[in-house]
C-alpha positions as CSV (number, residue, x, y, z in Angstrom):
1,X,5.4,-11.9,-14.4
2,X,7.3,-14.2,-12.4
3,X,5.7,-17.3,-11.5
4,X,6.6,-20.1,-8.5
5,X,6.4,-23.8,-8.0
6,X,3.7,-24.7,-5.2
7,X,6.0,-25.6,-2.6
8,X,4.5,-28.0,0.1
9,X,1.8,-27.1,3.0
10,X,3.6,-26.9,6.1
11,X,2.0,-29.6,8.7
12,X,0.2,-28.0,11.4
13,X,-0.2,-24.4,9.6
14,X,-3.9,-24.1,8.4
15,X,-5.3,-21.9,5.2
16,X,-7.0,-18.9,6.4
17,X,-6.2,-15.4,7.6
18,X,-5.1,-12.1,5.6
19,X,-2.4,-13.6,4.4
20,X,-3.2,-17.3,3.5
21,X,-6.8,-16.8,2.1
22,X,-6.2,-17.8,-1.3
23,X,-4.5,-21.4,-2.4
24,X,-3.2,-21.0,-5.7
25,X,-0.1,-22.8,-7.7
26,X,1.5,-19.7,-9.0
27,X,2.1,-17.7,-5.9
28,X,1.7,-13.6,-6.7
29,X,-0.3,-14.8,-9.7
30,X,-4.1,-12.2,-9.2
31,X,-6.8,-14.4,-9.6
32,X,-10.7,-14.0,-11.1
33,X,-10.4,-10.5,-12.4
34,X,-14.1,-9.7,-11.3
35,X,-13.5,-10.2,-7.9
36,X,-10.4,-7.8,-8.2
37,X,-12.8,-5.2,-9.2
38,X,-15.3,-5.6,-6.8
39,X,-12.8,-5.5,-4.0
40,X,-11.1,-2.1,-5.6
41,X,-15.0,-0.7,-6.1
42,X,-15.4,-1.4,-2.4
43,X,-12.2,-0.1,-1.1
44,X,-12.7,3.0,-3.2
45,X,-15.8,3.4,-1.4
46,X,-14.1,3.2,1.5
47,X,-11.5,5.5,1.0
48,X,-14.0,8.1,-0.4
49,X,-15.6,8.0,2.9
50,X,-15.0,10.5,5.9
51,X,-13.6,8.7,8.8
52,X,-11.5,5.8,9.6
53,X,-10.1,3.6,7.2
54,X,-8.9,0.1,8.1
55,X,-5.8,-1.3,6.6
56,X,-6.7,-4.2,4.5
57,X,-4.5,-6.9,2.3
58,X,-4.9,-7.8,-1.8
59,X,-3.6,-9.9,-4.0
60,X,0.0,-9.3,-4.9
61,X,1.0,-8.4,-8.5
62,X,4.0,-10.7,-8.0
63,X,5.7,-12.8,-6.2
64,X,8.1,-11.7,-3.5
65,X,10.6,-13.7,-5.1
66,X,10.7,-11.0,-8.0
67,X,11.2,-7.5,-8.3
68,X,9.0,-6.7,-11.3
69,X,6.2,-4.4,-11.5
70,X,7.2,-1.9,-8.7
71,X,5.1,0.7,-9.7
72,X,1.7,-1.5,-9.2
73,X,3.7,-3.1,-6.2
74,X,3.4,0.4,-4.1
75,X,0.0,1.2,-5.8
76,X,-1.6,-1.7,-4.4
77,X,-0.3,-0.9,-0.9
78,X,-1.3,2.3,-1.4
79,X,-5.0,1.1,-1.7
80,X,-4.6,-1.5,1.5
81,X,-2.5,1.4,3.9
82,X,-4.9,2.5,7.0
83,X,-6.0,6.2,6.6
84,X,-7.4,8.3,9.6
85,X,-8.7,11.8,9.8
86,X,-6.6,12.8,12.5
87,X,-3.5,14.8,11.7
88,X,-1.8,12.8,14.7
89,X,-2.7,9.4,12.2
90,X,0.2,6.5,12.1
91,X,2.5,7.4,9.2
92,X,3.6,5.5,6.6
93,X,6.9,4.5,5.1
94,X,7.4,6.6,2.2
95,X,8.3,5.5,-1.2
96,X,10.6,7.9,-1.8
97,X,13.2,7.1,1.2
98,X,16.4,7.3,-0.4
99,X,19.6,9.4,1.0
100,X,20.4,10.8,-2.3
101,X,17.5,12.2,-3.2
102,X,18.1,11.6,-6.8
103,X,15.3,11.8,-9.9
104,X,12.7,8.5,-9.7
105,X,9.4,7.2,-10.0
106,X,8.3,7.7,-6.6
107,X,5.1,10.0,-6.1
108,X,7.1,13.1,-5.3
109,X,9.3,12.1,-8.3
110,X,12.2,11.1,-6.2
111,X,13.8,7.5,-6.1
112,X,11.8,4.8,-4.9
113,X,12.5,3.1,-1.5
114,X,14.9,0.4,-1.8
115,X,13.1,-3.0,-1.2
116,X,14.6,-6.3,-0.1
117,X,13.5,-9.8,-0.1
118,X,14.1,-12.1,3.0
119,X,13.1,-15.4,3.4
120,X,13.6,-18.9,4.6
121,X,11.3,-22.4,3.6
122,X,8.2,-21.1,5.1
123,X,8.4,-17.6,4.4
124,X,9.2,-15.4,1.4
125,X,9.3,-11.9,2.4
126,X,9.7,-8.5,0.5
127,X,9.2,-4.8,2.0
128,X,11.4,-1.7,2.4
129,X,14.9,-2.7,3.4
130,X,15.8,-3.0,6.8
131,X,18.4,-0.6,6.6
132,X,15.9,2.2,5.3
133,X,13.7,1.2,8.0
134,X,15.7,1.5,10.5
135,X,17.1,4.8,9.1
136,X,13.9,6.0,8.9
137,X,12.5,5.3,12.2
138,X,16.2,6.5,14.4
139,X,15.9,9.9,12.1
140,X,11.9,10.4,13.4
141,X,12.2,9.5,17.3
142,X,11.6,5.8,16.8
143,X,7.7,6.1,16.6
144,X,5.2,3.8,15.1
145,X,4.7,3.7,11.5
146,X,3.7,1.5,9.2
147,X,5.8,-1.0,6.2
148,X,4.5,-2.1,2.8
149,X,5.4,-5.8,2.7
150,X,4.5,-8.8,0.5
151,X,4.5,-12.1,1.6
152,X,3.9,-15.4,0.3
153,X,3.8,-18.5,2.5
154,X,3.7,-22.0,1.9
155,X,0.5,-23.0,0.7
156,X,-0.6,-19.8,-0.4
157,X,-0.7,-17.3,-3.0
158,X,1.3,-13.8,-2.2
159,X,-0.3,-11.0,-0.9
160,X,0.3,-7.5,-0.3
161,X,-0.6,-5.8,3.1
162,X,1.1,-3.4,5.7
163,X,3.0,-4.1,8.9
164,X,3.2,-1.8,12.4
165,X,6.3,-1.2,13.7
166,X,8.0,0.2,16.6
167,X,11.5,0.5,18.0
168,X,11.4,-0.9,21.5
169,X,15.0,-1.4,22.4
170,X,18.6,-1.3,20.5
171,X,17.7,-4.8,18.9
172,X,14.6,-4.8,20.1
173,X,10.7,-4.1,17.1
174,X,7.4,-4.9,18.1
175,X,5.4,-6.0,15.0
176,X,2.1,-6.2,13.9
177,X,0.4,-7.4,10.9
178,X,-2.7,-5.7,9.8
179,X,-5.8,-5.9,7.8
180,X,-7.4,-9.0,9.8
181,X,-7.3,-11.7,12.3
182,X,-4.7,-12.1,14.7
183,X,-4.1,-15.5,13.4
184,X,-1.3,-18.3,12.5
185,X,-0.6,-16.6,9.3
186,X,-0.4,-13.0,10.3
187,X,2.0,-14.2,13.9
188,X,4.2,-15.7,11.1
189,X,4.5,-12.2,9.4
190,X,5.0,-10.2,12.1
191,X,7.6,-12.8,13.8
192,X,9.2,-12.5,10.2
193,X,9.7,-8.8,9.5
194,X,10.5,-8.5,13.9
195,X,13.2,-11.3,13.1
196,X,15.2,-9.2,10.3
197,X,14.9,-6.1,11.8
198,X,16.3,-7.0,15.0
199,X,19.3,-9.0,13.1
200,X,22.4,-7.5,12.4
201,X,22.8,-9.8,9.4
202,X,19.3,-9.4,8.0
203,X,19.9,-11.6,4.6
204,X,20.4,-14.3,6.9
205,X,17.9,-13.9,9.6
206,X,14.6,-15.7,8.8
207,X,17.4,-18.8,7.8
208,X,18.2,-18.9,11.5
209,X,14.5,-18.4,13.2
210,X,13.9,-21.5,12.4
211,X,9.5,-22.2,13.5
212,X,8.2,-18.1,12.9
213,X,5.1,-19.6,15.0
214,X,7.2,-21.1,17.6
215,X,9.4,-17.7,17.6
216,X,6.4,-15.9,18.1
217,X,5.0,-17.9,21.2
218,X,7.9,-17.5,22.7
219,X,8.4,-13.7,22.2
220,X,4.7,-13.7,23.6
221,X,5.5,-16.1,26.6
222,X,8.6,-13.9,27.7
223,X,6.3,-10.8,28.4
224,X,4.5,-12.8,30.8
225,X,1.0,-13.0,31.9
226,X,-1.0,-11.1,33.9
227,X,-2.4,-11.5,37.3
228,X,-6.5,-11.0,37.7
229,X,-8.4,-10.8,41.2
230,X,-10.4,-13.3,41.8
231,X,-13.3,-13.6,44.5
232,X,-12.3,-15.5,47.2
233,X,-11.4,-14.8,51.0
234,X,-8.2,-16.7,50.1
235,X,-6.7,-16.2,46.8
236,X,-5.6,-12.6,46.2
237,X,-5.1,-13.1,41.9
238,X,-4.1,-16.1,39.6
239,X,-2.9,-16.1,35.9
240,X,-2.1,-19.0,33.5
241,X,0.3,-18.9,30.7
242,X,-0.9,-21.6,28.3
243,X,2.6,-22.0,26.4
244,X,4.4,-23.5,29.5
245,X,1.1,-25.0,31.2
246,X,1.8,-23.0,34.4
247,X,-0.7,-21.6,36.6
248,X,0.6,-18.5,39.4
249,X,-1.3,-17.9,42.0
250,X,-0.8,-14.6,44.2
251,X,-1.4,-15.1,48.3
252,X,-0.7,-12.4,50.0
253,X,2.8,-11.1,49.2
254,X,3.6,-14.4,48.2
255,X,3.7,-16.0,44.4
256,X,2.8,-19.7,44.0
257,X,3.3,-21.8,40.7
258,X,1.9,-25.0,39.6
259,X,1.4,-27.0,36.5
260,X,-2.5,-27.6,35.6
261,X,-4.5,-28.5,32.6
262,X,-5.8,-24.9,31.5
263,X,-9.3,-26.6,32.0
264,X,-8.4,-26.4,36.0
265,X,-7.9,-22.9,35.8
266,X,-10.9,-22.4,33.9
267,X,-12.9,-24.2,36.7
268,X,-11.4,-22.3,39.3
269,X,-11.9,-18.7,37.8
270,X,-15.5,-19.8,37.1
271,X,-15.9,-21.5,40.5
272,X,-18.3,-19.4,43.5
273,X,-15.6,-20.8,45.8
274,X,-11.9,-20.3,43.9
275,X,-9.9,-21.4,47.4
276,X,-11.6,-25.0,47.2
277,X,-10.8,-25.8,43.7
278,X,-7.1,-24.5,44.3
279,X,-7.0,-26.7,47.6
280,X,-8.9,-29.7,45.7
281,X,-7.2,-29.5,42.4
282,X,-4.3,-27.3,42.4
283,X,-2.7,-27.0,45.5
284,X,-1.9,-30.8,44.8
285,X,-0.2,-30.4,41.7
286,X,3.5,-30.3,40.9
287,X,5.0,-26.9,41.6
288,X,6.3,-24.5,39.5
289,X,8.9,-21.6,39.6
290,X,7.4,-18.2,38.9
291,X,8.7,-14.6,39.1
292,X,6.6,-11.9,39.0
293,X,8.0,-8.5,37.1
294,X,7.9,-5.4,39.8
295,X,7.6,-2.7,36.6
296,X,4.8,-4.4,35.1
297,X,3.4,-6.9,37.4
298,X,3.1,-9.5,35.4
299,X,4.3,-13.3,35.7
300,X,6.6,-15.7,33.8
301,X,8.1,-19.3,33.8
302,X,11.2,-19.0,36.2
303,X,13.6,-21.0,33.4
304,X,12.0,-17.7,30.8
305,X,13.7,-14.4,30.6
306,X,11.6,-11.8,31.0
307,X,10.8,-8.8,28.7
308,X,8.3,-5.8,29.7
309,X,5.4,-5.8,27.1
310,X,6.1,-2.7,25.5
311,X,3.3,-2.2,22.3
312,X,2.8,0.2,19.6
313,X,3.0,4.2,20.6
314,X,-0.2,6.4,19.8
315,X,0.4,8.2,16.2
316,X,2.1,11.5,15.8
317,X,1.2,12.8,11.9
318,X,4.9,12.4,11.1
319,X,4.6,13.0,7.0
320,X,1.0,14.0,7.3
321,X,1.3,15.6,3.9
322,X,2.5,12.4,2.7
323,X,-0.2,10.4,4.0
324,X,-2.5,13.0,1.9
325,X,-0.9,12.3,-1.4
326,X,-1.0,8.4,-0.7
327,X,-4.6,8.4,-0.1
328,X,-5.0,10.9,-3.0
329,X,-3.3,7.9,-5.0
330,X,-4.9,5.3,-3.3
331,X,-8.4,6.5,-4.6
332,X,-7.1,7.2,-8.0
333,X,-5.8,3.4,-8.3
334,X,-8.7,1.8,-6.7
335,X,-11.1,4.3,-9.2
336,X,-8.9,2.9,-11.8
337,X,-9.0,-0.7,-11.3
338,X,-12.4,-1.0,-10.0
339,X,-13.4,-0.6,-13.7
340,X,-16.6,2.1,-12.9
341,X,-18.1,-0.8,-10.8
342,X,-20.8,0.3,-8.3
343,X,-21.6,-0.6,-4.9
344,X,-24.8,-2.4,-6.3
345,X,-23.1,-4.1,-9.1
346,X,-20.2,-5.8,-6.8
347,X,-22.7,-8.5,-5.6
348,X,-23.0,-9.5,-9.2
349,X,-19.3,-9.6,-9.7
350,X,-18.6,-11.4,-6.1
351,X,-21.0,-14.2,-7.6
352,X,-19.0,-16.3,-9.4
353,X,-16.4,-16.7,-6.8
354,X,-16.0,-19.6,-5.4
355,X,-16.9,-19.6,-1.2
356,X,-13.4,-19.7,-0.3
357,X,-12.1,-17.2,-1.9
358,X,-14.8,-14.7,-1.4
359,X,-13.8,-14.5,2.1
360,X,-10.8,-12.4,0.9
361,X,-12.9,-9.4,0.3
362,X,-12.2,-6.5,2.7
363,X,-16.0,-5.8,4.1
364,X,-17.5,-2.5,4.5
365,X,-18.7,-1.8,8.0
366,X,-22.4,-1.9,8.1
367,X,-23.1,-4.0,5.0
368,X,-23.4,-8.2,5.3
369,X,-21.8,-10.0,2.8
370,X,-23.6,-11.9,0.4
371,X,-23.6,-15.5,0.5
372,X,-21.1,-16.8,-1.7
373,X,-22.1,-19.3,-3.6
374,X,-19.7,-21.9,-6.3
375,X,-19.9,-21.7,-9.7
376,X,-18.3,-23.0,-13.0
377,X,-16.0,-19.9,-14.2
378,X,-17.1,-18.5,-17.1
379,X,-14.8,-17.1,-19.6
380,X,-15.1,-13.3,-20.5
381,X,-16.1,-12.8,-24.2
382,X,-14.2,-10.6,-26.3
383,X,-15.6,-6.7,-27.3
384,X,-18.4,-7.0,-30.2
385,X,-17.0,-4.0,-32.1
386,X,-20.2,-4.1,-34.5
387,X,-22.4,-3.0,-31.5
388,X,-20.2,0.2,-30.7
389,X,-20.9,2.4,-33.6
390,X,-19.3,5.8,-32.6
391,X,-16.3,3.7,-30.8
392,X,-16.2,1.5,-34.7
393,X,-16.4,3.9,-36.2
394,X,-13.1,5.9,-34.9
395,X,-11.4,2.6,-34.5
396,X,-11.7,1.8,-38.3
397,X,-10.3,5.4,-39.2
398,X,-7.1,4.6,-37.6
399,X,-6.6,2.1,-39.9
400,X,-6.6,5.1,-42.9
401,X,-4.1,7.1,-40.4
402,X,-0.4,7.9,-41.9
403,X,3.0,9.3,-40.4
404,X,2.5,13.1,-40.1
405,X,-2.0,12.9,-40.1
406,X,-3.2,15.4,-36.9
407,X,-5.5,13.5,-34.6
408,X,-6.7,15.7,-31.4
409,X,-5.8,13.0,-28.1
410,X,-7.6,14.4,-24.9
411,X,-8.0,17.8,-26.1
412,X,-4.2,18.1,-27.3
413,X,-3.1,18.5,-30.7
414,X,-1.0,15.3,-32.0
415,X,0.7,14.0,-34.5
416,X,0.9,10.5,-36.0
417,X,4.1,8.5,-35.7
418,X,3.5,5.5,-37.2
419,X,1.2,2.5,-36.8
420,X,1.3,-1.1,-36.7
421,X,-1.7,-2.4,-39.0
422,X,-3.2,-5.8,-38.0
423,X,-7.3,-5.6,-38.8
424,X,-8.4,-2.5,-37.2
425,X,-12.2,-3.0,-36.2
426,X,-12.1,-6.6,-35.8
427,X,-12.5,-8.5,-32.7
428,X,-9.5,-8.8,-30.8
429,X,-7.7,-6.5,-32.9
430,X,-3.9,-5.5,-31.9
431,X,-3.3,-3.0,-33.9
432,X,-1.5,-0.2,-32.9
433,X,-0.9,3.6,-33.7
434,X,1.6,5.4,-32.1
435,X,1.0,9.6,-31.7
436,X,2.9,12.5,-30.2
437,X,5.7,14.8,-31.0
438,X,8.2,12.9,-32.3
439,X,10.7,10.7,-31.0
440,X,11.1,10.5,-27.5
441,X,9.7,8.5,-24.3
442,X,6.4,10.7,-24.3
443,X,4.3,9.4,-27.6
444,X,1.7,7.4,-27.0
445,X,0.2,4.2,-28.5
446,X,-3.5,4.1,-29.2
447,X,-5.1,0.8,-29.2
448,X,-9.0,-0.6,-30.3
449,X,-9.1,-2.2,-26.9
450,X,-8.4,1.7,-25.2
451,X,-10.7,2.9,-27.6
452,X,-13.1,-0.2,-26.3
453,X,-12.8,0.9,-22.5
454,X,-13.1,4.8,-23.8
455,X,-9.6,5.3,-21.6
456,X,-8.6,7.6,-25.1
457,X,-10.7,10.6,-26.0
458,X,-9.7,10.5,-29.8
459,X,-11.1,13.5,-32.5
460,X,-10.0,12.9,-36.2
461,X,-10.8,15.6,-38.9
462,X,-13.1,14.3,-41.3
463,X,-10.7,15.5,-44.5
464,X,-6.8,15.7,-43.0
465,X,-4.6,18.4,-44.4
466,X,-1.2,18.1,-44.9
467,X,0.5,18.6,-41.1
468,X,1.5,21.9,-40.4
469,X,4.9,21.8,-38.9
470,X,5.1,21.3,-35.8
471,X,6.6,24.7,-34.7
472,X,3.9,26.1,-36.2
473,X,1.0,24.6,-33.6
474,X,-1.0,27.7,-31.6
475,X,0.9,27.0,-28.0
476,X,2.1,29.3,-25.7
477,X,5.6,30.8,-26.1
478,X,7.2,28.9,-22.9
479,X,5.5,25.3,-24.5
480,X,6.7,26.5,-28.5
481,X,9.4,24.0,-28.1
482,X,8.6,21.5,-25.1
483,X,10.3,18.6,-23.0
484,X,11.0,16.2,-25.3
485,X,13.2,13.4,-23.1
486,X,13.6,12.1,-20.0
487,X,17.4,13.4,-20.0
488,X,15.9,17.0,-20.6
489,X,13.2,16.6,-18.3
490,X,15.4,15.6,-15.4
491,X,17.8,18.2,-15.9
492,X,15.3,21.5,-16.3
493,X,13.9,19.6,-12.7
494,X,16.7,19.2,-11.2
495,X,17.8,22.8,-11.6
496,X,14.3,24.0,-10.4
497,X,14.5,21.9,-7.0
498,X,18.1,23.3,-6.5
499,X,16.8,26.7,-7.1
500,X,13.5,26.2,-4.8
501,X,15.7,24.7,-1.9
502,X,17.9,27.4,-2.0
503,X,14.7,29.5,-0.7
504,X,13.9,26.7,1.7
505,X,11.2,25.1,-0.1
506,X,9.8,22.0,-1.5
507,X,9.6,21.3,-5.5
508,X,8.3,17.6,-6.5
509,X,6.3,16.9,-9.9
510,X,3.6,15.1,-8.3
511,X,2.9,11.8,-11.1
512,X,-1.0,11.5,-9.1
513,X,-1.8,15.0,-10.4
514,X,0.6,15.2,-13.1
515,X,1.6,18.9,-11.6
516,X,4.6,20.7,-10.5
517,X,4.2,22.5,-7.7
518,X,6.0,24.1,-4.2
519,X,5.5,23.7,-0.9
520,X,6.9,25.0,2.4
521,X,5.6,24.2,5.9
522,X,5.8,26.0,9.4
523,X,4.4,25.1,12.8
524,X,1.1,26.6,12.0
525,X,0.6,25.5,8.3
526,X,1.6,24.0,5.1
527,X,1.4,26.5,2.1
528,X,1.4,24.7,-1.8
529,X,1.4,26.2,-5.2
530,X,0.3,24.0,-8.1
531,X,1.3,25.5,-11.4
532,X,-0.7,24.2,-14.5
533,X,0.8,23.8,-18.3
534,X,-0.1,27.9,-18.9
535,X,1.6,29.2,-16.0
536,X,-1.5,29.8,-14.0
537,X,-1.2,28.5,-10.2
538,X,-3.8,27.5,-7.4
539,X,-2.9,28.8,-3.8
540,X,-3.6,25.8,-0.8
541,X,-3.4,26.0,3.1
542,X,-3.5,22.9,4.9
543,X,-5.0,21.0,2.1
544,X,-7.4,23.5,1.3
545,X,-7.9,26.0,-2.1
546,X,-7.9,29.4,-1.4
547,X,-8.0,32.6,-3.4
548,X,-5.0,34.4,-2.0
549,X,-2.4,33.7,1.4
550,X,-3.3,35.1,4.6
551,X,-1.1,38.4,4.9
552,X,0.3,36.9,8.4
553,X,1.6,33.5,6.6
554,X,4.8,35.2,5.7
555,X,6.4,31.9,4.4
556,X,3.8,31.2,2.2
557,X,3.7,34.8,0.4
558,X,7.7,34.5,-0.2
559,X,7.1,31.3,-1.7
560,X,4.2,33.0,-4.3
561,X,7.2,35.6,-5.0
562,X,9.6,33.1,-5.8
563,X,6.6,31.1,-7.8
564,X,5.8,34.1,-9.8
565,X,9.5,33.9,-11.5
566,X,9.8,30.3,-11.9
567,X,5.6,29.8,-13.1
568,X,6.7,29.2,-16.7
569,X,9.3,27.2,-15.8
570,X,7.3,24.8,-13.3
571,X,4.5,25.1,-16.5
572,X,6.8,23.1,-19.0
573,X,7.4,20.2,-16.1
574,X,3.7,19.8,-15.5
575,X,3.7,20.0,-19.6
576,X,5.5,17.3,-19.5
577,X,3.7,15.2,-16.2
578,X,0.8,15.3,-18.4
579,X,2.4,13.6,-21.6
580,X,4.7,11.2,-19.9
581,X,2.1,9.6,-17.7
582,X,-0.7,7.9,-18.7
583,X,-4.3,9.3,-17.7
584,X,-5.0,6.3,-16.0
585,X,-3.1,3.7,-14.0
586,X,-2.1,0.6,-16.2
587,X,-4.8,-1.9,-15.4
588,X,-3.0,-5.1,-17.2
589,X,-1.3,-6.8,-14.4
């Protein structure tokens, strides 16, 4: 993992919001590893919940400045994205937004979105590449939708979050950070990702915006102010726009300007009579120019240009499906991470956070936080093997494993490899035995500490036989000889998407359910078929199981037919999803 000097605090910039909560010298370095858990326990509860879920921000697994660990990159926004109900919900940028197309890591298996870093002294900045973004947003109708981004500012360690955008001109993006206050911090984000995508030299934009804050009060000042009434005989409406000091007042048809202390204008629209205070205390101040906007009625400075507030549109479910799956992965991370913590047991873990960083924790509506209170840290003591006697005692039979020995691994029949001795059943032990099918990318390395966490389900016959051959193992005909590299397992994909979009349907090995499966969509539904390692499938609508398609979903009944040929053939990808991923998301970084 990359790590970064502390750069300076930026004068007049305080600590606080989503995005500065934590200082830290090693920017995108994650911090107390119980309070990580107890903020994924608490977002899983959130995301298990029915309803609205807020977008929130974490720590980052790195810093902007790098482009290391991707994977947990996108997994962590996954677990901070807003998630709504509605099927007319603000989308998300996709992580698999490429033009080619071409074999990845992304969810659906496809090539991650490209990501970019900008940047200038105050701001270091990586998300989706403006390009893509663009691309993306021309291709759907320009609508809102939301962009992954992490961000590390001076001061502060990186963190990972989500920004709203909208296309509201030909070089024109309104922006808006989310997951908490509409402070310093989070204008500086939004002025940042606004400034490079209305460039047409991104690499270079944030190097000529100079202030993001005073960027941002002057994008805010050119869309005016608006007039309220006011109850007086006199005055028909007044406004104030605090960045240039001006008060307008409306009299009649006519628009008067004048520059007051924002405490005058206070005391006039509090006053019972607003016409004496603007005769007394305005009315004798220097004048103003001010032009008031026929479209939208609002006011500005006469020296500002003006520029019609436009805002973010309402949501329209583009890549609902999508939305689906990242929730679906969303949960799985956060399940993952939170390390089986329960809502009861995050207090416990929040405890020995100091106060200022307990603030960081996303809250759950309805529940008050607990007082935070500052302790010493306390270092985590290593596993006590010795008190783990069924976990010991499989641990310490590794150590008696050899090259060819059968071990059962989650139910499947493996075979040993070769191991790495160190002191198997010590404390600390790093020992290592790797298991599978031979050479290839899909073996797997068993550990003490995965033992430890129980993240292995591992069965070793009491007296080992010499290994039958592998050949000779009870699987099914289509799995006698199965994907054994990443070149083979591209290519047998490859010519199973060609064949499926041929038909005018969708094929992805999906790496959250380790499955391959089809889809196709109309304006009424979305049919899938999820075929497991035997070659049996499950039928969905909308989401939803179901034992058989309805005879009038015509789409959905062609793509069982075409299903029913390729089943064995989507079987030996999903065989394969379920060696080459791990049951559980990496939890190291």
């Amino acid at each position: 993992m990359s790590t970064d000097t502390k750069p300076r605090q930026p004068k007049g910039i305080p600590v606080g919001g989503q995005f500065r909560e934590i200082t830290h010298p090693e920017a995108g370095v994650t911090l107390n590893a119980d309070r990580n858990r107890a903020l994924m326990a608490r977002r899983l509860e959130q995301l298990k919940s029915i309803g609205f879920v807020p977008a929130t921000t974490m720590d980052a697994v790195a810093s902007p400045m790098t482009t290391e660990h991707r994977e947990e990159w996108w997994n962590r926004n996954f677990v901070a994205a807003e998630y709504a109900e509605s099927a007319k919900s603000i989308s998300q940028m996709p992580d698999d937004y490429t033009p080619q197309r071409t074999l990845g890591q992304a969810m659906s298996g496809h090539r991650r979105t490209h990501r970019m870093r900008y940047g200038n002294g105050d701001i270091q900045l990586r998300m989706p590449s403006a390009t893509a973004i663009k691309r993306y947003s021309k291709e759907h109708g320009n609508p809102t939708f939301d962009v992954p981004v992490s961000v590390a500012l001076k001061g502060g360690a990186a963190r990972q979050g989500w920004v709203r955008v909208t296309m509201t001109g030909p070089n024109s993006w309104e922006t808006t950070a989310l997951g908490g206050p509409d402070d310093d911090a989070s204008a500086q984000v939004s002025e940042a990702v606004a400034a490079v995508l209305e460039s047409r030299r991104p690499m270079t934009a944030l190097a000529k915006v100079g202030d993001l804050l005073e960027a941002r009060k002057a994008r805010r000042a050119a869309e005016g102010v608006e007039l309220t009434p006011v109850a007086s005989s006199f005055l028909d409406k007044v406004g104030y726009d605090p960045a240039t000091g001006t008060m307008a007042t409306q009299i009649g048809s006519k628009l008067y300007g004048h520059r007051v202390a924002p405490e005058v204008f206070e005391r006039l629209k509090a006053s019972p009579r607003p016409g004496a205070v603007y005769n007394r205390s305005v009315k004798q101040s220097p004048g103003a120019g001010v032009e008031r906007c026929e479209q939208c009625g609002r006011f500005t400075a006469a020296a500002l240009a003006h520029k019609c507030p436009t805002g973010h549109k309402p949501g329209t479910g583009i890549d609902h499906d999508y939305t689906e799956r990242a929730k679906q992965r969303a949960e799985y991370v956060a399940a993952a991470r939170s390390g089986n913590l329960t809502a009861l047991a995050q207090h416990a873990a929040t405890s020995d956070v100091p106060a200022r960083a307990s603030t960081q924790a996303p809250e759950t509506r309805g529940l008050k936080k607990p007082p935070a209170r500052r302790v010493e840290p306390r270092e985590e003591p290593l596993p006590d093997y010795s008190k783990l006697r069924g976990v010991r005692k499989r641990v310490v039979q590794l150590a008696t494993l050899n090259a060819g020995d059968r071990v059962m691994i989650d139910g499947e029949e493996m075979f040993v490899q070769g191991r790495v001795p160190r002191t198997f059943g010590q404390d600390g032990d790093t020992s290592k035995v790797t298991v599978g099918f031979g050479e290839g990318k899909f073996n797997r390395q068993l550990t003490a500490a995965a033992l430890m966490a129980k993240e292995i389900d591992l069965k070793i016959p009491e007296h080992q036989a010499t290994p039958a051959p592998r050949q000779q193992a009870a699987r099914p005909a289509h799995l006698a000889q199965p994907i054994m590299s990443a070149e083979a397992y591209q290519s047998e994909l490859s010519a199973l998407k060609v064949a499926s979009q041929d038909k005018g349907f969708d094929l992805i090995a999906n790496g959250v359910e380790r499955v391959c499966e089809v889809s196709c969509s109309t304006r009424t539904y979305t049919a899938r078929i999820a075929v497991e390692p035997d070659g049996s499938y499950q039928r969905f609508i909308n989401g939803e199981p179901v034992q058989e398609f309805p005879g009038a979903n015509v789409s959905a009944l062609r793509m069982e037919h075409w299903t029913a040929g390729q089943a064995l053939a989507m079987a030996r990808i999903t065989d394969a999803e379920r060696r080459r991923r791990t049951r559980l998301v990496p939890a190291s970084v």
